[in-house]
Each structure stands twice: as structure tokens, then as C-alpha cells.
matplotlib code that plots the C-alpha trace (Angstrom):
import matplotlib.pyplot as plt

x = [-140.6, -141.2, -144.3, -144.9, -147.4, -151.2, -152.6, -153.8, -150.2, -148.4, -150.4, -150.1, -146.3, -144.7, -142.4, -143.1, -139.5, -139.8, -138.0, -133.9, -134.1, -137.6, -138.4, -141.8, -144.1, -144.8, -142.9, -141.7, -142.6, -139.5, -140.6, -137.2, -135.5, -131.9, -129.8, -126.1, -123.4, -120.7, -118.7, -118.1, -120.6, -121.0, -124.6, -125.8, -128.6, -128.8, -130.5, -129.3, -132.2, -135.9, -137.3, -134.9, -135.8, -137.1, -137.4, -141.3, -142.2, -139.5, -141.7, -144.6, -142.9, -141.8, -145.6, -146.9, -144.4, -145.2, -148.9, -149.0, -146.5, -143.8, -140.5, -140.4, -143.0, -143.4, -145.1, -146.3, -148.1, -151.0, -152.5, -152.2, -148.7, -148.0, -149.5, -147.5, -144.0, -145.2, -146.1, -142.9, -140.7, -142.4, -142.9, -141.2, -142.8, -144.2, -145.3, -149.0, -151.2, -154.4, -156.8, -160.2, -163.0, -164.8, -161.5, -161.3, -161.7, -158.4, -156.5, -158.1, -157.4, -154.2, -153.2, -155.7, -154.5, -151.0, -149.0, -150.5, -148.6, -145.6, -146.0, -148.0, -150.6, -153.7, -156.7, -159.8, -161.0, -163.3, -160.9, -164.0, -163.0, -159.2, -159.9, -160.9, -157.8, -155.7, -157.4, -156.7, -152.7, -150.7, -146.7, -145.8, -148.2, -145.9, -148.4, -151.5, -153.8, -156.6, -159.0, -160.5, -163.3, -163.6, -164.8, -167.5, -169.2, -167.9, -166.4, -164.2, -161.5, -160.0, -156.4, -154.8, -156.2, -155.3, -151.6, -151.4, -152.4, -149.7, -147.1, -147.9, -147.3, -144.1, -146.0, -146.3, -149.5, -150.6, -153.4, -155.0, -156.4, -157.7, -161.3, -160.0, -157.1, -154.2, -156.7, -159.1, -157.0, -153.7, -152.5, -149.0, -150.2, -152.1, -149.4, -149.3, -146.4, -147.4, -150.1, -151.3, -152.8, -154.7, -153.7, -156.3, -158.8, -159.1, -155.6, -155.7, -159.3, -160.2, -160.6, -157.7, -155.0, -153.9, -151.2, -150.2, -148.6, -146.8, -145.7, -143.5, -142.2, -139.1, -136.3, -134.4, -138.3, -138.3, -134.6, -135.8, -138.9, -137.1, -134.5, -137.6, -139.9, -136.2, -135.8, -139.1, -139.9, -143.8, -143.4, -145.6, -144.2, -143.7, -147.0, -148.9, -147.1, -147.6, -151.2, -151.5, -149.3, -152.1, -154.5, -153.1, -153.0, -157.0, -157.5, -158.8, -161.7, -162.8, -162.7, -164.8, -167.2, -167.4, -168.2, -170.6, -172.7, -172.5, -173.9, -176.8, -177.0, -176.5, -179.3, -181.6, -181.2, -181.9, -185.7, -186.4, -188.5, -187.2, -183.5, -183.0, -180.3, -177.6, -173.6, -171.8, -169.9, -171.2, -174.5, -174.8, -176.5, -173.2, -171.4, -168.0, -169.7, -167.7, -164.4, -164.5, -165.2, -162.2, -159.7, -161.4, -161.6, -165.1, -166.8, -166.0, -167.5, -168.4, -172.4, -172.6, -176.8, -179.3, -182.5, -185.5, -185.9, -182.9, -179.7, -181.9, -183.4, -180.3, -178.7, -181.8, -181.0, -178.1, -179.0, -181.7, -179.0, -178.5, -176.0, -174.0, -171.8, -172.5, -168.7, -165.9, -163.2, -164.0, -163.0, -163.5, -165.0, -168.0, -170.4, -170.2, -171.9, -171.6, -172.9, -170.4, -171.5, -170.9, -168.3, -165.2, -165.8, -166.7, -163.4, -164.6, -168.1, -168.0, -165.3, -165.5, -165.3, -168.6, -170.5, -174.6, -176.4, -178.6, -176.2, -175.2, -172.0, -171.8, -168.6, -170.4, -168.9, -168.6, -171.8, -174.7, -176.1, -179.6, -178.9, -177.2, -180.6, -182.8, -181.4, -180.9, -184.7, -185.6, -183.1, -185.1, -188.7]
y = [-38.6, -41.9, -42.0, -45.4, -43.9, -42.7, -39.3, -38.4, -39.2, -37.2, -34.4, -33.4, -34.5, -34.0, -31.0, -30.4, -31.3, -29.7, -26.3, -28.0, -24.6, -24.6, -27.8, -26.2, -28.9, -26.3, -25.2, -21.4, -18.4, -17.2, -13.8, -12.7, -11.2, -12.7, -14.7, -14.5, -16.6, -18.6, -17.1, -15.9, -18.3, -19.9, -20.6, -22.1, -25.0, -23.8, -20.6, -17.1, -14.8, -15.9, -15.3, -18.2, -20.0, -19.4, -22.3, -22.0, -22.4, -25.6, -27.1, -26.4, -27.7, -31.0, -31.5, -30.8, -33.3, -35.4, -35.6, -36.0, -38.4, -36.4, -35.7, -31.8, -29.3, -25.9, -23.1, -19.8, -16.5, -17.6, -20.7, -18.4, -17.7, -21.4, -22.2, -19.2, -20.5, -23.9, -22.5, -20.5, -23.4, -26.1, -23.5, -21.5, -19.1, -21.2, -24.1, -25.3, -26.3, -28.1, -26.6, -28.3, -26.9, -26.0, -24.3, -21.8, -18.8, -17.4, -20.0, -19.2, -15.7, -17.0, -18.8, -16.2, -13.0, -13.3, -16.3, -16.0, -12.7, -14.5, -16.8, -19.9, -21.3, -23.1, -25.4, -26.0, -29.9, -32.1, -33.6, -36.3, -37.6, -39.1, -39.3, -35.4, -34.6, -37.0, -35.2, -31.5, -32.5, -30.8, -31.4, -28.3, -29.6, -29.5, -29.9, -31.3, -29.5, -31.0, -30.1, -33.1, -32.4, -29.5, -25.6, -25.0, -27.7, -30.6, -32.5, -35.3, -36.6, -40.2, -39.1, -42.7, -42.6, -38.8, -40.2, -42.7, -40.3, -37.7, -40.7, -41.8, -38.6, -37.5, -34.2, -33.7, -34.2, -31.5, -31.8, -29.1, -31.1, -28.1, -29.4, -32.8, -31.9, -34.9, -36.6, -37.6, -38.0, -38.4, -37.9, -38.4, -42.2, -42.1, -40.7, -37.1, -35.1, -32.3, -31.9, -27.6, -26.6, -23.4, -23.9, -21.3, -23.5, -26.5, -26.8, -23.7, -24.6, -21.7, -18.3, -16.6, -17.0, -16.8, -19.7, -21.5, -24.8, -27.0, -31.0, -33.1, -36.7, -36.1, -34.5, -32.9, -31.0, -30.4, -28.8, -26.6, -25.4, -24.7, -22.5, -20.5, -19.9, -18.2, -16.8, -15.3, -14.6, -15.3, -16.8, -18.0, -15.8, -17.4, -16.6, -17.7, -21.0, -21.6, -20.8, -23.5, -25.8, -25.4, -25.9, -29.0, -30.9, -31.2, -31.6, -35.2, -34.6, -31.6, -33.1, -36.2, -33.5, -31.4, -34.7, -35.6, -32.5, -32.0, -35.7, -34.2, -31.1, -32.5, -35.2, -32.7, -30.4, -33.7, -33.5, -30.0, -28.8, -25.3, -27.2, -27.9, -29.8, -30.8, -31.1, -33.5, -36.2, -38.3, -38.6, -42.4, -40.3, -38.0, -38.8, -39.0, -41.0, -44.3, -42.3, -40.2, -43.5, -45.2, -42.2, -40.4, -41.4, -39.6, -37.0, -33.4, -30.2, -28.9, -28.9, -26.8, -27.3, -24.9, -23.2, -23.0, -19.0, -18.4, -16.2, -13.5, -16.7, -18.4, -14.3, -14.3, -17.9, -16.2, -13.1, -14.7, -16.6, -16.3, -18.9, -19.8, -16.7, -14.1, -15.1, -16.1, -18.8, -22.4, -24.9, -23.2, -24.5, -21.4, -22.4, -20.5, -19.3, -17.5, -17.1, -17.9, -15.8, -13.2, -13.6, -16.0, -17.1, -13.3, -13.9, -16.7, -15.1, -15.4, -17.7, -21.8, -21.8, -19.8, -21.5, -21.3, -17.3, -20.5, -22.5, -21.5, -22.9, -23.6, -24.5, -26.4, -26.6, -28.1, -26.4, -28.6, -30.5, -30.0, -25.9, -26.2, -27.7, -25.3, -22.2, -24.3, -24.9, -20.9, -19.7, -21.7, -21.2]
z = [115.4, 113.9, 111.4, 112.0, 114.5, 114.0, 112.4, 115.8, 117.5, 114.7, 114.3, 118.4, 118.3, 115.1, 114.6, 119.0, 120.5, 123.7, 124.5, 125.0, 127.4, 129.9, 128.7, 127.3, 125.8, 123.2, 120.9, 121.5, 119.0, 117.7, 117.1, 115.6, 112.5, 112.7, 114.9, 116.7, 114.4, 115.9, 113.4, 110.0, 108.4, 111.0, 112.0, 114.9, 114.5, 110.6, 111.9, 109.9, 109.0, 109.4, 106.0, 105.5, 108.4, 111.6, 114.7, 115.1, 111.2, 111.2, 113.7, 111.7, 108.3, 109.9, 111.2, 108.2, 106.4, 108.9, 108.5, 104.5, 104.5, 102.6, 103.0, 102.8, 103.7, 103.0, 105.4, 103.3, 104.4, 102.8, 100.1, 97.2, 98.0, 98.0, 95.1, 93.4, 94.7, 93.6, 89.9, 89.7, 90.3, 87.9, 85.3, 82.7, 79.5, 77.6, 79.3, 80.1, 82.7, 83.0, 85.5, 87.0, 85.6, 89.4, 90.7, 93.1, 92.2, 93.4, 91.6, 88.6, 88.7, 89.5, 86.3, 84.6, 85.2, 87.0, 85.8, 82.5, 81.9, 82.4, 79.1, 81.0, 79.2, 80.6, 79.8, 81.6, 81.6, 83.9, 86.5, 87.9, 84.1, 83.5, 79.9, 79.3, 81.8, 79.2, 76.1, 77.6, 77.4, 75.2, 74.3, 76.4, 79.6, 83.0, 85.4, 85.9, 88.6, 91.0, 93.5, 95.4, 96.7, 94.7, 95.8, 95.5, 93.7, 96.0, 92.5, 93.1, 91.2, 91.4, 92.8, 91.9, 88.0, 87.4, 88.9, 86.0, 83.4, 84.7, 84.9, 81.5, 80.3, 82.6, 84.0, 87.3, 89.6, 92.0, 94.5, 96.4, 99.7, 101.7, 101.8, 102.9, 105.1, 105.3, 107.9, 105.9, 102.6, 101.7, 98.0, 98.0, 99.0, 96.3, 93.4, 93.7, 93.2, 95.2, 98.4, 98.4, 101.3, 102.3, 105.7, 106.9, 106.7, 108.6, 109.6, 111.3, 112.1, 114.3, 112.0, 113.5, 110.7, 107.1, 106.0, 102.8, 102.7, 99.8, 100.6, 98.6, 98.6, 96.7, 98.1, 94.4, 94.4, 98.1, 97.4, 94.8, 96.3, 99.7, 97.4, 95.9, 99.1, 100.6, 97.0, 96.7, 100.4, 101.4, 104.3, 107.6, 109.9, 113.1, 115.1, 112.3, 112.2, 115.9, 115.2, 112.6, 114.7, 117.5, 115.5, 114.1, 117.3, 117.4, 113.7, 114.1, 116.4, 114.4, 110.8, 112.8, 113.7, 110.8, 108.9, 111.2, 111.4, 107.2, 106.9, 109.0, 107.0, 103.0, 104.6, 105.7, 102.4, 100.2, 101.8, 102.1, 99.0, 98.8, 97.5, 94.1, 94.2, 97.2, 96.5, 99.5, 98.4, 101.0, 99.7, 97.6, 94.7, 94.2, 91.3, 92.8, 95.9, 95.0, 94.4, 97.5, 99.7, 98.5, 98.9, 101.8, 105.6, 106.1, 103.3, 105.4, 106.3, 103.4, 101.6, 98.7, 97.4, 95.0, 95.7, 93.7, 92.9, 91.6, 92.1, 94.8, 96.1, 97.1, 98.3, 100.3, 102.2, 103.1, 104.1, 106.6, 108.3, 112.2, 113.6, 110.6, 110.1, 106.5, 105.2, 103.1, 104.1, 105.6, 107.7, 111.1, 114.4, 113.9, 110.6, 107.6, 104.8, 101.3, 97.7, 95.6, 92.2, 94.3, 96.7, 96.5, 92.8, 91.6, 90.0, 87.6, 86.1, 82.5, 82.3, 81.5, 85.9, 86.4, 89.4, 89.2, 90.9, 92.8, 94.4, 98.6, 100.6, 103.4, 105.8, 108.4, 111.6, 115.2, 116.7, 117.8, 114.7, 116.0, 115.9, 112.3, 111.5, 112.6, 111.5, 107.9, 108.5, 109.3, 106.5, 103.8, 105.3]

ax = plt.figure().add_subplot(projection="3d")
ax.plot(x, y, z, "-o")
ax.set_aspect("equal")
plt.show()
């Protein structure tokens, strides 16, 4: 399909041929392990084995392509699994990495505990600031790494500048656009080398699956990272792909919602006394506020803010909550929320990452605005 046509176009038609069989409009789930040769080596529509390939997670990968505007995308069981193929295939022992300093957590304990073991070094800098990102590079630096808007803190880093500062330096850019999604930003546009997606999240959109994406704009790469992800086998299998794929088709009116409904929300928490402090991008007081405008469509779902009373304070909020959903993950159509310290950034306490005991997320979703707001308004008293 030609990607001269809108986000909203691609995203339901990309990668969904109809079925050359029934003519379904969707495409089918290939739930199978192998496939019928026409021959000694010879396979029919490229098809083999489907840890290799598999019809329903080609769809999938030409969507995703698609909708980032790359040239080769990547479907994986699951983000960290992407990221992992990703780090294997830039990286040897001895090489280095510099890593935002409001990562997730899991990628942290990624580069901590896991690839670290492997002879990869890595440094922690301020990715909102090109100049500490240019400071943290060392002669053996391969990659550098960027969250935009960050988790949890909602940081933002200026994709086009951190582009020049890789360039300058021939390393390679990689951008983790989960909290965005390719509808309201698009990095490779911008000068990344690599787009990472938990496609979980907002992609998926609904709760219902675990997927991992990677998206590239230049083939030798997309070549070499197809030869891993075979190589090292973490897949999307193909029901989860389909479920991404259907999720993917509304992406565009859910991101407009979630944006919606968090402007409501970060608005709401910037007057309430019992917050400290509110973390949305969209508000004019953010510090990445002018970045985020320029590279981003709308500002997203999520609100990060702190409570006066402290780390039981801000477990209390949560505990008191009654339509927003006690959880980790993000980017569903059902509102969610989570302490940090002690959930999906346990993993970073004590380190140079560690995220306040006061600050709450939240993953707002596509609910009424004016129920968001008062169960917000009950949760804080």
C-alpha cells in the first residue's frame, strides 16, 4: 500500500491484503508451525517454519513499517525482547551505551543486570539535555538510547538535536516511542536510527496482549536484525500479532482520546492542593513543553504528579482508587494506576534511575473525563 496516504488510512489498511482464498477483509491467523514446500527448497510465498516467518506477523510487520515510516519492521513476544535483539545486534563486549536517566525500569535492569554480563558498558546522562548526552560519550559508545516522553517522569527529549549529536559522533540513535505511539510522533522523520516499541501498550491498546516491536529505515540494519530475531527466536506468535494488528486499526481515535481526557486530568491535578507537583508534557510550565509541541501531534495519555505526605501518601492515593484500575502496564482503553517505587521501577531503587516514594502514574484512558475526575477527586480527598 502506498504511504503517500494518512496515519488513519495506513494504520486500518497497511499489511491487510485481503484473504487471495475467502476474500476475508482481515487478515487470517496462521496458527501453524511449518508449511508444505514445493520442493526441496522450495518455499512457497517465502513461507518455511514460523519462528522464521509466519503470514499473520508479516501483516503485522508491514503495518508497523508502514506506520513509522520505515522500511523494515520487526514483531517480538514482548518490548523487552525487542529491545534485547536490538542490543545484541548493535553490540559486542566491550562497547557502550548511554542510557536516559528516567528509563524504565526493565530496560535498566536490562543493560544492568543482563547485557552487562556480556562485556557492555553503560552511562546514565539527562537526555532533555544534548550537551550532557554529548558529554556521557565515550570512544567505545555504539548507541545512544532515548525515551521520549519518558516513564515515569514524562521527560522529553528533543529527537532532531540528540540525531545531530549521534551523527556527529557516528553512533547510532535509538528511540523508544511506546508512550507516543507512531500517531502522535514519528522519530525516524526526525533522525533516529531505530523506533522500539512495547507494542502492549497503546498499540495493542486493549490489555489483552504482550508484543515487542523494532522499526528501521535502512535496509543493511533491517537485514541484520531480521537474521537475529530468526537467529534468536522471540517472536509475536501469530494471535498476538493479529491482536496488535486489531488494535492498530483504531489507534488514531484512541491516542485523540487518551490526550484529551489526560489534558483534563494533568489540568485538574495542577489545582488540587493535596499534589505537589504534576508531570504531563502538555502543561506550558513543563520543561520539555516547547520540545514535545514541535515533535508531537497531541501530548498522550500519560500524567505522572506527587503528593504531599510522602511515599504512604502517594501508596494510599492508590490504594483508594475505584475506576482507574490497581496496575502495571499502560496505554489501554480501561485507566490505570501504579506507584512506581514499588512496582514497575522496583528495579531501579538505589541506582542513578530511582523515581521519588511520592510520585503516582497514571495511564489515563478512554472512560468519561468527568468520571476520571471524580474518582481522581475521591482518591485525593
Amino acid at each position: 500500500m502506498s504511504d503517500d496516504h494518512s496515519f488513519e488510512t495506513l494504520a486500518i489498511h497497511a499489511g491487510n491484503t485481503a484473504d487471495p482464498l475467502t476474500g476475508a477483509v482481515v487478515p487470517p491467523i496462521y496458527q501453524v508451525s511449518t508449511y508444505k514446500q514445493d520442493g526441496v527448497g522450495g518455499l512457497r510465498g517465502g513461507y518455511e517454519y514460523s519462528r522464521s516467518a509466519n503470514p499473520t506477523r508479516t501483516a503485522l510487520e508491514e503495518n508497523l513499517a508502514a506506520l513509522e515510516g520505515g522500511s523494515v519492521g520487526l514483531a517480538f513476544a514482548s518490548g523487552l525482547a525487542a529491545e534485547d535483539c536490538l542490543l545484541r545486534t548493535l553490540l559486542s563486549p566491550g562497547d557502550h551505551v548511554v542510557i536516559p536517566n528516567d528509563a524504565y525500569g526493565g530496560t535498566f535492569r536490562l543493560f544492568a543486570k543482563v547485557v552487562s554480563r556480556w562485556g557492555v558498558t553503560f552511562s546514565v546522562a539527562d537526555s532533555s539535555d544534548p550537551a550532557a548526552v554529548r558529554a556521557a560519550l565515550t570512544p567505545k559508545t555504539k548507541v545512544i538510547w532515548v525515551e521520549t516522553p519518558s516513564n515515569p517522569l514524562l521527560g522529553i527529549s528533543d529527537i532532531q538535536a540528540l540525531a545531530g549529536v549521534a551523527r556527529a559522533a557516528g553512533v547510532r540513535l535509538v528511540v523508544d516511542n511506546t508512550f507516543a505511539s507512531p500517531y502522535l510522533q514519528q522519530p525516524l522523520a526526525l533522525g533516529a536510527d531505530v523506533v522500539v516499541h512495547s507494542t502492549t501498550k497503546y498499540m495493542g491498546g486493549h490489555s489483552d496482549v504482550v508484543g515487542g516491536a523494532l522499526i528501521v529505515n535502512d535496509t543493511a540494519l533491517g537485514e541484520e536484525l531480521t537474521y537475529h530475531q530468526n537467529a534468536m527466536g522471540a517472536v509475536a506468535g501469530p494471535f498476538d500479532a493479529w491482536l496488535v494488528l486489531r488494535g492498530i486499526k483504531t489507534l488514531a481515535v484512541r491516542m485523540d482520546r487518551h490526550s484529551e481526557n489526560a489534558t483534563r486530568v494533568a489540568d485538574m491535578l495542577t489545582r488540587h492542593p493535596r499534589v505537589t507537583q504534576v508531570l504531563y508534557p502538555g502543561l506550558p510550565e513543563h520543561p520539555g513543553h516547547e520540545t514535545a509541541a514541535k515533535q508531537m501531534k497531541a501530548f498522550g495519555g500519560m500524567v505522572s504528579f506527587r503528593v504531599e505526605g510522602g511515599e504512604e501518601a502517594a501508596v494510599e492515593v492508590c490504594n483508594r482508587a475505584k475506576l482507574f484500575t490497581l496496575g502495571e502496564s499502560l496505554g489501554g482503553v480501561e485507566s490505570l494506576i501504579e506507584h512506581p517505587g514499588r512496582m514497575t521501577h522496583a528495579s531501579v531503587v538505589g541506582s542513578a534511575l530511582e523515581v521519588p516514594g511520592d510520585l503516582v502514574r497514571l495511564s489515563v484512558g478512554i472512560e468519561s473525563g468527568d468520571d476520571l475526575l471524580a474518582d481522581l477527586k475521591q482518591m485525593l480527598g
